[in-house]
Chimera marker file (.cmm) of the C-alpha trace (Angstrom):
<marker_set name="trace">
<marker id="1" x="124.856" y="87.298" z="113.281" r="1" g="1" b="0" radius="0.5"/>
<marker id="2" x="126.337" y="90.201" z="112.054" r="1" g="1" b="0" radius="0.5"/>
<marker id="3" x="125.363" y="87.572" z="107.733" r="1" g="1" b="0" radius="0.5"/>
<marker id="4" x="122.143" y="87.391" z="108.783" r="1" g="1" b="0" radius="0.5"/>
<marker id="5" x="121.802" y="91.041" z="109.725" r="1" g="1" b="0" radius="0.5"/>
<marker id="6" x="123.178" y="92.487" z="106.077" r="1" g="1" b="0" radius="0.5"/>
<marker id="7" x="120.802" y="89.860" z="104.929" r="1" g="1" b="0" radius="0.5"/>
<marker id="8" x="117.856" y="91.495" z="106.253" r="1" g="1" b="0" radius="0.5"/>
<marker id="9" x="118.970" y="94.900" z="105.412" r="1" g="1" b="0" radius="0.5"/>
<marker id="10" x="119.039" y="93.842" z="101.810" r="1" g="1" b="0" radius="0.5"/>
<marker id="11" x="115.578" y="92.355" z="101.412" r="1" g="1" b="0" radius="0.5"/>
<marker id="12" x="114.112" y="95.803" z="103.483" r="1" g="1" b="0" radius="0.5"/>
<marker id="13" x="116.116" y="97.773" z="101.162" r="1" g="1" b="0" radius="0.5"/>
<marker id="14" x="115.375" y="96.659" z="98.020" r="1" g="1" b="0" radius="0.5"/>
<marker id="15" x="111.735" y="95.997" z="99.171" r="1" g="1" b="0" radius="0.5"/>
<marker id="16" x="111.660" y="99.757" z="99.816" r="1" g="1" b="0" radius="0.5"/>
<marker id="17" x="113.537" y="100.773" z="96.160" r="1" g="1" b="0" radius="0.5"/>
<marker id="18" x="111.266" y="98.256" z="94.213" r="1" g="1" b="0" radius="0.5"/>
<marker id="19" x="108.013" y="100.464" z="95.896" r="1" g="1" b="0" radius="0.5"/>
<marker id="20" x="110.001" y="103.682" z="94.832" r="1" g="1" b="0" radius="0.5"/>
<marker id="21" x="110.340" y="102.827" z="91.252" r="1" g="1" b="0" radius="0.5"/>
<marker id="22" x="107.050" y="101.343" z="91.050" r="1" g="1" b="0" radius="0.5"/>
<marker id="23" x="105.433" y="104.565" z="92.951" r="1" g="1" b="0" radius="0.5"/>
<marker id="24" x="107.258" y="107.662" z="93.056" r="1" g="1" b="0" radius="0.5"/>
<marker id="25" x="108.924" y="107.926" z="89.485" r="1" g="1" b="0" radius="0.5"/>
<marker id="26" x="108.531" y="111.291" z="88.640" r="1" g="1" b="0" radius="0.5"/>
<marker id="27" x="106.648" y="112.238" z="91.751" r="1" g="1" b="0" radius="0.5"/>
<marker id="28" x="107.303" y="113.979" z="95.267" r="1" g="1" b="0" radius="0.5"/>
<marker id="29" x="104.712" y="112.790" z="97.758" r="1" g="1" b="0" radius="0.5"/>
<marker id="30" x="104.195" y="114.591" z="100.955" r="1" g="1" b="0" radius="0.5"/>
<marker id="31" x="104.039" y="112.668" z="103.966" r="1" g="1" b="0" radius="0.5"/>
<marker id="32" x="104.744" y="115.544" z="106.284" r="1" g="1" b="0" radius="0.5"/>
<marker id="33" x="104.230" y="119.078" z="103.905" r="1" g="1" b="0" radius="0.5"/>
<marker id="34" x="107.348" y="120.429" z="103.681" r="1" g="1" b="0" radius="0.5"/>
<marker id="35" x="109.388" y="118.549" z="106.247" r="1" g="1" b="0" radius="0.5"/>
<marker id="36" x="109.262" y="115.014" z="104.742" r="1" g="1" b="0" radius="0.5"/>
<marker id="37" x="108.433" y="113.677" z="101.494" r="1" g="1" b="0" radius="0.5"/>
<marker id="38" x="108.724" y="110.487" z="99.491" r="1" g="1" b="0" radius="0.5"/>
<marker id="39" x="110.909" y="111.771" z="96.394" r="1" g="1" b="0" radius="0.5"/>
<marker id="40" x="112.220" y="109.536" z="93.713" r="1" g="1" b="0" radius="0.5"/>
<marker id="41" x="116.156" y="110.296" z="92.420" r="1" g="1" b="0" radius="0.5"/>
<marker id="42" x="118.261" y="108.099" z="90.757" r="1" g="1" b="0" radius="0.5"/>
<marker id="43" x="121.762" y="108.686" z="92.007" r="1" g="1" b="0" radius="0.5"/>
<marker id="44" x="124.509" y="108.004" z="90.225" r="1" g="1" b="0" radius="0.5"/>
<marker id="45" x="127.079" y="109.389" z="93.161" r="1" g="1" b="0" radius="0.5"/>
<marker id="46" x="127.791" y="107.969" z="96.726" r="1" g="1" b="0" radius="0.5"/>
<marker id="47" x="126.057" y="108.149" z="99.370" r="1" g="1" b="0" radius="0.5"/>
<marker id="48" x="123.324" y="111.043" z="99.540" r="1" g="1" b="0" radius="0.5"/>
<marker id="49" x="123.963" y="112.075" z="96.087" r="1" g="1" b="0" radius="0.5"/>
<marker id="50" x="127.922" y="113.213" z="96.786" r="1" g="1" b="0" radius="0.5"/>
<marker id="51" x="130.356" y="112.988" z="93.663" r="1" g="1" b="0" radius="0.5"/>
<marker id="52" x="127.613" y="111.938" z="90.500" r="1" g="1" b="0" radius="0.5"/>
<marker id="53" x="129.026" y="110.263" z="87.962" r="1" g="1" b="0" radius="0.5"/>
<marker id="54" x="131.168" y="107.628" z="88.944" r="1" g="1" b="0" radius="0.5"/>
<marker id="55" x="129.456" y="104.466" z="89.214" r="1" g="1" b="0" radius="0.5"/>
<marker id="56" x="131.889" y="101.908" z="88.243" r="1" g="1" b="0" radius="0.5"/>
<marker id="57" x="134.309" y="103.748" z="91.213" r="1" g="1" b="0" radius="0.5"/>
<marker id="58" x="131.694" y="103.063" z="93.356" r="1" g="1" b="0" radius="0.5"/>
<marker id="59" x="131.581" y="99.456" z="92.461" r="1" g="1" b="0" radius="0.5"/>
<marker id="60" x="135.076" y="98.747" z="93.089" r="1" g="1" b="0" radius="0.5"/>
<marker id="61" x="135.829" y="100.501" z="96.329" r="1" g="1" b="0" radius="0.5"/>
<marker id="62" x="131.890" y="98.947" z="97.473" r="1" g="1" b="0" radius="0.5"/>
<marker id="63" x="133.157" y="95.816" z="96.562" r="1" g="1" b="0" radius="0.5"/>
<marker id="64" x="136.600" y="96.065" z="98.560" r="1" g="1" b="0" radius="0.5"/>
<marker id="65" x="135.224" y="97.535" z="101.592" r="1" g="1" b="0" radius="0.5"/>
<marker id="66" x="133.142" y="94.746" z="101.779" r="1" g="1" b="0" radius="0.5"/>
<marker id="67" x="136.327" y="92.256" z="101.547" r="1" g="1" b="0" radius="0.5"/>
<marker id="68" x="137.428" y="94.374" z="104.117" r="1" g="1" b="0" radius="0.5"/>
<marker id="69" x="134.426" y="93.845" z="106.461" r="1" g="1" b="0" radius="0.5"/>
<marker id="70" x="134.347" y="90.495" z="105.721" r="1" g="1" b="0" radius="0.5"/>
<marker id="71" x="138.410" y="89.682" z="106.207" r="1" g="1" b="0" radius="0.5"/>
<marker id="72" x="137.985" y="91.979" z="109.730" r="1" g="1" b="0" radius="0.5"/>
<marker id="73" x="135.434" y="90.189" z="111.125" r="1" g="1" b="0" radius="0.5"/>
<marker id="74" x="136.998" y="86.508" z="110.137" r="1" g="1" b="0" radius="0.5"/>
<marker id="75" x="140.188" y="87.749" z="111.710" r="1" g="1" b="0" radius="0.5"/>
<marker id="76" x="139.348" y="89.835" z="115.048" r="1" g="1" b="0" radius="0.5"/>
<marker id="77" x="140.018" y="87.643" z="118.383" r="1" g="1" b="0" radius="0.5"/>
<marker id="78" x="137.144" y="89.144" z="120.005" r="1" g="1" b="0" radius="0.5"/>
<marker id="79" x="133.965" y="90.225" z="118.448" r="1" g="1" b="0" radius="0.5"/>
<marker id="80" x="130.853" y="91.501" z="120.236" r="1" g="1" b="0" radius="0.5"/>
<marker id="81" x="127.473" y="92.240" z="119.851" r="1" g="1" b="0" radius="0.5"/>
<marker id="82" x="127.799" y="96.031" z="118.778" r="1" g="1" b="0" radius="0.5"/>
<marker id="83" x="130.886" y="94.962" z="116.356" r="1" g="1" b="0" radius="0.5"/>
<marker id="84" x="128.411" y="92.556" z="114.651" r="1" g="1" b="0" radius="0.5"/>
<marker id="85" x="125.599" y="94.679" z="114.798" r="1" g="1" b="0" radius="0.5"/>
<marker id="86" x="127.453" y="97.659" z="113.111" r="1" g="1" b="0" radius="0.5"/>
<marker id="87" x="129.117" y="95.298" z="110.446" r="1" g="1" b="0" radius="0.5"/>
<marker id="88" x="126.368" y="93.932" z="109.686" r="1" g="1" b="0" radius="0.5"/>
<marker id="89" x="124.429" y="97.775" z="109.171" r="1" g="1" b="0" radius="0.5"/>
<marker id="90" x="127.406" y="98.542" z="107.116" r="1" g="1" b="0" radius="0.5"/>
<marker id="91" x="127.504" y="95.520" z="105.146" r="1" g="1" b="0" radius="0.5"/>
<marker id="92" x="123.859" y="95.264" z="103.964" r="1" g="1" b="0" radius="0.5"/>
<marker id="93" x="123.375" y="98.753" z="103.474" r="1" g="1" b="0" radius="0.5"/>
<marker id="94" x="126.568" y="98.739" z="101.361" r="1" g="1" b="0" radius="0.5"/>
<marker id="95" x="125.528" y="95.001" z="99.412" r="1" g="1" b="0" radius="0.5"/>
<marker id="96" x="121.664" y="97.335" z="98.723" r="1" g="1" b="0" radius="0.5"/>
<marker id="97" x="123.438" y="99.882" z="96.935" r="1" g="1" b="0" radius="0.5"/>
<marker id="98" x="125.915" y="97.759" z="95.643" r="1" g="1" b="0" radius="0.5"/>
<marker id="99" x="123.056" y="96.036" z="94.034" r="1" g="1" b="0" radius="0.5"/>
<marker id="100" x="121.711" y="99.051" z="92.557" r="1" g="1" b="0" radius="0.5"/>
<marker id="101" x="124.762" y="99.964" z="90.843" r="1" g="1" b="0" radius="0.5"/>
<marker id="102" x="125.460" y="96.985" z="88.822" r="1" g="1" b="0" radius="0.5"/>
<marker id="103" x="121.787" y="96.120" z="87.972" r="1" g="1" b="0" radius="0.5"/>
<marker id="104" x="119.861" y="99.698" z="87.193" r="1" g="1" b="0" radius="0.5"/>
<marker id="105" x="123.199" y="101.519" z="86.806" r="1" g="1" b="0" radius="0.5"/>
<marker id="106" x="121.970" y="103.745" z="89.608" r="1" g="1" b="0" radius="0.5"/>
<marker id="107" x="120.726" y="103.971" z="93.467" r="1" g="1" b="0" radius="0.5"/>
<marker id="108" x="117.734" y="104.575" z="94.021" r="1" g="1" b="0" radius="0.5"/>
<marker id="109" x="116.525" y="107.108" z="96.666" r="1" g="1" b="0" radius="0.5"/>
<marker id="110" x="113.044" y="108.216" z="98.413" r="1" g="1" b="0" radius="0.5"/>
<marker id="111" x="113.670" y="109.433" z="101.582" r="1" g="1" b="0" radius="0.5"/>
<marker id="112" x="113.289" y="113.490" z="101.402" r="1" g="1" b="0" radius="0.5"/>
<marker id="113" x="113.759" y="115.003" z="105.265" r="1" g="1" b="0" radius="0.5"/>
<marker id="114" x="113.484" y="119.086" z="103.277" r="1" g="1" b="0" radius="0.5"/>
<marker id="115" x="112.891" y="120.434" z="106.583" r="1" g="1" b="0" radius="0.5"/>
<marker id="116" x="116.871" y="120.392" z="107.156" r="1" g="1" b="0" radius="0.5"/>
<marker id="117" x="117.709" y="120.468" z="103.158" r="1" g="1" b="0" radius="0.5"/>
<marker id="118" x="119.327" y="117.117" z="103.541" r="1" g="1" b="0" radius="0.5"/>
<marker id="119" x="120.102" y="115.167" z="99.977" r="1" g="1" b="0" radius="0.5"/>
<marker id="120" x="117.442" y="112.326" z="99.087" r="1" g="1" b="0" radius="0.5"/>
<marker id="121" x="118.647" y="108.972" z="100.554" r="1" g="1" b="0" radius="0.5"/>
<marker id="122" x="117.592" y="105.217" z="100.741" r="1" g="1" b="0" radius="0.5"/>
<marker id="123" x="117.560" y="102.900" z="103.516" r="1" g="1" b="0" radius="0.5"/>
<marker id="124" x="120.943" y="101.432" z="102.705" r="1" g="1" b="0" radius="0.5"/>
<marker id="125" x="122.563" y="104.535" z="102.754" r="1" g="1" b="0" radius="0.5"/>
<marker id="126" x="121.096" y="105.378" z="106.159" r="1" g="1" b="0" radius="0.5"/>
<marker id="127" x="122.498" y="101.639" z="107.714" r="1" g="1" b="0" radius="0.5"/>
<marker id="128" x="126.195" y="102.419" z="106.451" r="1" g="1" b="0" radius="0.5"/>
<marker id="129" x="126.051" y="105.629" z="108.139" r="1" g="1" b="0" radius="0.5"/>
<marker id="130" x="124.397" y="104.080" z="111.349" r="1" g="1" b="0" radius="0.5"/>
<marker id="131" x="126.528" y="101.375" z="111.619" r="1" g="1" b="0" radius="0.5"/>
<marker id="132" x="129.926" y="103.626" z="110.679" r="1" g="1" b="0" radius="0.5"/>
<marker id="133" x="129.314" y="105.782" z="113.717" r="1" g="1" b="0" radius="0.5"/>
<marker id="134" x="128.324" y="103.478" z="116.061" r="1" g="1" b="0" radius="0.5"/>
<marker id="135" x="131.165" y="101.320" z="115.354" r="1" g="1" b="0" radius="0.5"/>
<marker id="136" x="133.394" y="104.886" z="115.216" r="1" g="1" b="0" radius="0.5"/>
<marker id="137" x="131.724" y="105.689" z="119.091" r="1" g="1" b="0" radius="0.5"/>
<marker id="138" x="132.682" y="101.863" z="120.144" r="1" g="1" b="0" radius="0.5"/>
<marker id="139" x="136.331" y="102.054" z="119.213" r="1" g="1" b="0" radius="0.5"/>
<marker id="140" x="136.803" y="105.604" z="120.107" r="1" g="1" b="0" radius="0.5"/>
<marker id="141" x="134.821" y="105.598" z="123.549" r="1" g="1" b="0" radius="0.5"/>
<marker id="142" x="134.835" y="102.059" z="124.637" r="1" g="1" b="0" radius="0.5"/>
<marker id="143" x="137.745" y="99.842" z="123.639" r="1" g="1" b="0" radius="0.5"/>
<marker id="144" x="140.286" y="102.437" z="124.408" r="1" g="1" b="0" radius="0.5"/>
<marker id="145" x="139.081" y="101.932" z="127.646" r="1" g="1" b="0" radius="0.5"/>
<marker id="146" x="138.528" y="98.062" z="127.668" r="1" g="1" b="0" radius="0.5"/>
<marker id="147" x="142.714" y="97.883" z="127.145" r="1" g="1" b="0" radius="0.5"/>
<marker id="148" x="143.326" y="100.272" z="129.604" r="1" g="1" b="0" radius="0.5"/>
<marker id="149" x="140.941" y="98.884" z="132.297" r="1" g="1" b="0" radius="0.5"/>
<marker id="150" x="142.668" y="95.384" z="131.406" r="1" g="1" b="0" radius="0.5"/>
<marker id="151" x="146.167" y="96.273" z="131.037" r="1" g="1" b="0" radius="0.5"/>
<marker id="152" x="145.623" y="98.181" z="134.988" r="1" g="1" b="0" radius="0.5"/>
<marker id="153" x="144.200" y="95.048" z="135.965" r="1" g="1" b="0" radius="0.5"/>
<marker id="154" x="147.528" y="93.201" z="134.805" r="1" g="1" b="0" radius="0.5"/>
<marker id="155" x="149.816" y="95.577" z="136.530" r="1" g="1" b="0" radius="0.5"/>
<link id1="1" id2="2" r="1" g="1" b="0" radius="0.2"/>
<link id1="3" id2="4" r="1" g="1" b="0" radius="0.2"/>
<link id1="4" id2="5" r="1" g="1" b="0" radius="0.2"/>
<link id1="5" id2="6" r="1" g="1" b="0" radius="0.2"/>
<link id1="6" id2="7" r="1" g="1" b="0" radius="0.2"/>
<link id1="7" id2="8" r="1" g="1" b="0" radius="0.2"/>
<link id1="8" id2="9" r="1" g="1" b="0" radius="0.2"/>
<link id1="9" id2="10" r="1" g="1" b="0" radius="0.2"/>
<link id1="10" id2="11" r="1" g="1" b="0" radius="0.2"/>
<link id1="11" id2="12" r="1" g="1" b="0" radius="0.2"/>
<link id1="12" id2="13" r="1" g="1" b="0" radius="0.2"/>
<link id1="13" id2="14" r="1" g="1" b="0" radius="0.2"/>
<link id1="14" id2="15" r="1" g="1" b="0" radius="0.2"/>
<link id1="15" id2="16" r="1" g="1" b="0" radius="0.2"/>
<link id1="16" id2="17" r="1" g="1" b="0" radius="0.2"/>
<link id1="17" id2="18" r="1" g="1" b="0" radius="0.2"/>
<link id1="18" id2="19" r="1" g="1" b="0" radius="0.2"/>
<link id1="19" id2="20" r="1" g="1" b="0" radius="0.2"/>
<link id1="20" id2="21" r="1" g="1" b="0" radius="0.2"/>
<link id1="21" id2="22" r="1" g="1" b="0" radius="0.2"/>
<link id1="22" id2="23" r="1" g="1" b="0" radius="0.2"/>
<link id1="23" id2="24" r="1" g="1" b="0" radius="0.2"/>
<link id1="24" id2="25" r="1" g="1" b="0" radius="0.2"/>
<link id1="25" id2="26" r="1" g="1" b="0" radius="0.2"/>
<link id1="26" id2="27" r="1" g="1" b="0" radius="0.2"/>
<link id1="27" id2="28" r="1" g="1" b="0" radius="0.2"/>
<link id1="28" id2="29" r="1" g="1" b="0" radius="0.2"/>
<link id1="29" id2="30" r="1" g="1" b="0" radius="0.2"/>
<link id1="30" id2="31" r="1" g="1" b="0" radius="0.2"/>
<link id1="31" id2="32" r="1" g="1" b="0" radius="0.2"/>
<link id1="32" id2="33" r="1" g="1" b="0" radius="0.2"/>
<link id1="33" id2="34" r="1" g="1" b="0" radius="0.2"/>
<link id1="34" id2="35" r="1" g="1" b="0" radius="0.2"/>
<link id1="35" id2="36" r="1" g="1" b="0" radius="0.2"/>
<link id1="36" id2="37" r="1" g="1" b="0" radius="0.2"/>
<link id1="37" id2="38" r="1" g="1" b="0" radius="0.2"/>
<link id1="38" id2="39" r="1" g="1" b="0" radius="0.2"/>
<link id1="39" id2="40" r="1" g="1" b="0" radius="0.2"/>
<link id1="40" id2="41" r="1" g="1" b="0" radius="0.2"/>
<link id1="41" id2="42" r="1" g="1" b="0" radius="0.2"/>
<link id1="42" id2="43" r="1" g="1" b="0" radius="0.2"/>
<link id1="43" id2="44" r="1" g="1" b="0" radius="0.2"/>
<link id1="44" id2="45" r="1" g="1" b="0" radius="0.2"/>
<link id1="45" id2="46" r="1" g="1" b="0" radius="0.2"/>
<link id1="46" id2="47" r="1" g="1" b="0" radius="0.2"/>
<link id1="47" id2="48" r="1" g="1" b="0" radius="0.2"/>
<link id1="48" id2="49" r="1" g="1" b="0" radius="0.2"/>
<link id1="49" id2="50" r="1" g="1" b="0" radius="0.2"/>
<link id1="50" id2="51" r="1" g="1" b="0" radius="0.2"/>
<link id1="51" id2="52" r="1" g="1" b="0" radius="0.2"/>
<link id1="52" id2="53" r="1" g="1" b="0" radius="0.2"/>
<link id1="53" id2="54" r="1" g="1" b="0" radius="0.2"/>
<link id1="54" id2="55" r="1" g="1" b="0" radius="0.2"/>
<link id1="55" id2="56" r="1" g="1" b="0" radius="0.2"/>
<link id1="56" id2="57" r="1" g="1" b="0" radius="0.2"/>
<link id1="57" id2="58" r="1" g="1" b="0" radius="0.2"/>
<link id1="58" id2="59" r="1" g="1" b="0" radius="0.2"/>
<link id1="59" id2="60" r="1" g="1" b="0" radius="0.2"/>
<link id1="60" id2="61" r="1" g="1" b="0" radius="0.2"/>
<link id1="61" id2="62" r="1" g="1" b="0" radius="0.2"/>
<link id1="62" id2="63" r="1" g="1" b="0" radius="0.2"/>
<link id1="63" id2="64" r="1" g="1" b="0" radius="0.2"/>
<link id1="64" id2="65" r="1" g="1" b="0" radius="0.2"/>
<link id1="65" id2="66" r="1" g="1" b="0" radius="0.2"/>
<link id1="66" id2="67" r="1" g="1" b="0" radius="0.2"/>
<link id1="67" id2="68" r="1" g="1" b="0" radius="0.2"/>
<link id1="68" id2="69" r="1" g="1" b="0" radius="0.2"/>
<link id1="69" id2="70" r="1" g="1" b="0" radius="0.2"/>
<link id1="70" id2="71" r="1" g="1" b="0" radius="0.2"/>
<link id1="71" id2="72" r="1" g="1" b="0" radius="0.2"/>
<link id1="72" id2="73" r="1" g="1" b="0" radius="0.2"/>
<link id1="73" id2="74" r="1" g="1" b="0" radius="0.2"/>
<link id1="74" id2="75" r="1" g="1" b="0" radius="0.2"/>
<link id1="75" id2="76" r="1" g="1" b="0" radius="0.2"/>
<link id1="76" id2="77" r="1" g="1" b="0" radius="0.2"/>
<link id1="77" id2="78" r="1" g="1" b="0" radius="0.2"/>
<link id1="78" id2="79" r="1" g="1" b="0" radius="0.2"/>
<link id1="79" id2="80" r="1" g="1" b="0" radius="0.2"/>
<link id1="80" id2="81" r="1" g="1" b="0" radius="0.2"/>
<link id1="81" id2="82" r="1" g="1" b="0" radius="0.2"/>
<link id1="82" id2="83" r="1" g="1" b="0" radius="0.2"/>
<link id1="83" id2="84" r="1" g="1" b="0" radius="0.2"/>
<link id1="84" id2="85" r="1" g="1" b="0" radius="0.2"/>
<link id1="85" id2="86" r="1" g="1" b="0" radius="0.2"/>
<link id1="86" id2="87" r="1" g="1" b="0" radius="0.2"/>
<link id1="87" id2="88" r="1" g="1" b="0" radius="0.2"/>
<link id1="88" id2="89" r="1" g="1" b="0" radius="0.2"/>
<link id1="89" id2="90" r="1" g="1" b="0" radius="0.2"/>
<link id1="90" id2="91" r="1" g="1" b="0" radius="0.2"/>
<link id1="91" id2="92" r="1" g="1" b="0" radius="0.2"/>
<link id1="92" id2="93" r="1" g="1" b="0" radius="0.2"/>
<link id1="93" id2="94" r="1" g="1" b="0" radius="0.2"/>
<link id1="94" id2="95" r="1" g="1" b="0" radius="0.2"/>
<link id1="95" id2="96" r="1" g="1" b="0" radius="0.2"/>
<link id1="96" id2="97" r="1" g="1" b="0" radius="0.2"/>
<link id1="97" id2="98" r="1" g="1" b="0" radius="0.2"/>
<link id1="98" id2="99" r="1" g="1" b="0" radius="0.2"/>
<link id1="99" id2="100" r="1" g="1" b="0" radius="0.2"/>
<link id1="100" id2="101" r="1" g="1" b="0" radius="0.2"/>
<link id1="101" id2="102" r="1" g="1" b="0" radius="0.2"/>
<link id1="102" id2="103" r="1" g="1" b="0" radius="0.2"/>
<link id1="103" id2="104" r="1" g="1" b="0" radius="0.2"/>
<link id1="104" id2="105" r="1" g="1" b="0" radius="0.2"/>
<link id1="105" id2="106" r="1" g="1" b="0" radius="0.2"/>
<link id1="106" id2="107" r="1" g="1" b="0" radius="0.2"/>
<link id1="107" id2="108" r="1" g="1" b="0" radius="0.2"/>
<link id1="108" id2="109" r="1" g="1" b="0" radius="0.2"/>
<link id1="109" id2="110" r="1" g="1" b="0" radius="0.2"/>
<link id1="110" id2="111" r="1" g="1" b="0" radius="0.2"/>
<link id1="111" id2="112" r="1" g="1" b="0" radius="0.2"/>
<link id1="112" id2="113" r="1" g="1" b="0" radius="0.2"/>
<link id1="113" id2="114" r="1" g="1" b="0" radius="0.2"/>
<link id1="114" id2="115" r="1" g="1" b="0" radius="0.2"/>
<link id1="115" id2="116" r="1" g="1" b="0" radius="0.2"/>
<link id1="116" id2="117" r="1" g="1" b="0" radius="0.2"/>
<link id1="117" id2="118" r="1" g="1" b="0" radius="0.2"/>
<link id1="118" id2="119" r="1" g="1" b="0" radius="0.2"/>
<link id1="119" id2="120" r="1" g="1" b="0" radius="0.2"/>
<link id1="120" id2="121" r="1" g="1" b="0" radius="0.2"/>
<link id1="121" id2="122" r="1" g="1" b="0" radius="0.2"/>
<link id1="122" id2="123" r="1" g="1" b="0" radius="0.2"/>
<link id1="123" id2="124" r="1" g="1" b="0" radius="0.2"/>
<link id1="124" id2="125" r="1" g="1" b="0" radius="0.2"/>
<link id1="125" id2="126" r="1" g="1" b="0" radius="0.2"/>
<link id1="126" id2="127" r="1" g="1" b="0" radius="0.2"/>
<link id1="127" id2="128" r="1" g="1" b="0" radius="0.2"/>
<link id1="128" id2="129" r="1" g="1" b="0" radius="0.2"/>
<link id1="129" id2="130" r="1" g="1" b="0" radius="0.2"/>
<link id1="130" id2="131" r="1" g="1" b="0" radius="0.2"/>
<link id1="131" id2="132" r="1" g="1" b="0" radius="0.2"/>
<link id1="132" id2="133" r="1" g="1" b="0" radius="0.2"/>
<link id1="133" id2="134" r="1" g="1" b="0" radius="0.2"/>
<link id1="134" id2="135" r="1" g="1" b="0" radius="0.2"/>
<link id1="135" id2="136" r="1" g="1" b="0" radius="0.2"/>
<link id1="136" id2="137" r="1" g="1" b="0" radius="0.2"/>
<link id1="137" id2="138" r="1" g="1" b="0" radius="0.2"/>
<link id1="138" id2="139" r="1" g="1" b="0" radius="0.2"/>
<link id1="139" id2="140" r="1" g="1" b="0" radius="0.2"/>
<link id1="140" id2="141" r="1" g="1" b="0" radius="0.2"/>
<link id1="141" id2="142" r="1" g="1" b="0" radius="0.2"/>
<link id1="142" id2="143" r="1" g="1" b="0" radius="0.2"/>
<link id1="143" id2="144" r="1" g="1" b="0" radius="0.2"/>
<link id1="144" id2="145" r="1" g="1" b="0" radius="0.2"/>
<link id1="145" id2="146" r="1" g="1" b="0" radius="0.2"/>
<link id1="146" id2="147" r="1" g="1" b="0" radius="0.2"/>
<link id1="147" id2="148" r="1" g="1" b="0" radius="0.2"/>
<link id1="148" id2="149" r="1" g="1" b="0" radius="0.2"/>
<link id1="149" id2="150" r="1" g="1" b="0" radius="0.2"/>
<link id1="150" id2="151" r="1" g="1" b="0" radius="0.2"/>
<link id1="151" id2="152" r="1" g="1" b="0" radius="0.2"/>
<link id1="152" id2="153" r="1" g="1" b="0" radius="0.2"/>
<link id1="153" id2="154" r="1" g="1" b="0" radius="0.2"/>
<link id1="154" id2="155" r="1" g="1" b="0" radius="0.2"/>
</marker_set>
């Protein structure tokens, strides 16, 4: 599950970039006046335009995060629903910009929320950062208290 979902993150992603580039270079289209636009930036940092400058950085920690991902979830004993869900999230959104990197030498990014002064971000940058915290909430919250509950159970 958690394959197919990174799949499908991809092909929305890059969907969404390939409309950017053929669209909004060199534009800023209002969808909502001066809350939300449609902006086109080519990034060259991480994730909502932090630390410029250092794509081939990027590349290689991308790249072993998503070993990481991929080792984790081939190794954990128990893996459930919101584990795959959030991998998955992570994993596409990180193989989208991943993408970017190595073929335009950039990421591209539309989304403009200006009514907070949030940096311009992309679809795959918003399904890392969905999937991080949920994942973050489920081991913090709830499977602290799964080995609790069971280790009470076994005493």
């Amino acid at each position: 599950m958690p394959f197919f979902l990174a799949f499908a993150v991809v092909l929305i992603d890059q969907f969404t970039k390939a409309l950017a580039v053929k669209k909004l270079i060199g534009s800023s289209i209002p969808i909502i006046t001066d809350v939300f636009h449609f902006t086109y930036v080519e990034n060259t940092g991480a994730a909502f335009g932090l630390y410029k400058s250092g794509n081939t950085v990027f590349i290689i920690l991308t790249t072993i995060i998503l070993v990481g991902v991929v080792v984790a979830l081939f190794t954990m004993k128990h893996r459930n629903v919101t584990i795959n869900i959030s991998a998955g999230l992570i994993m596409g959104g990180a193989i989208g910009n991943l993408l970017d990197r190595i073929f335009r030498g950039h990421v591209v990014d539309f989304l403009d929320f200006r009514v907070i002064n949030y940096p311009v971000f992309n679809i795959a940058d918003s399904c890392v950062i969905i999937g991080a915290i949920v994942i973050g909430v489920y081991f913090i919250f709830f499977e602290n208290k799964k080995e609790n509950d069971n280790s009470n159970a076994n005493a």
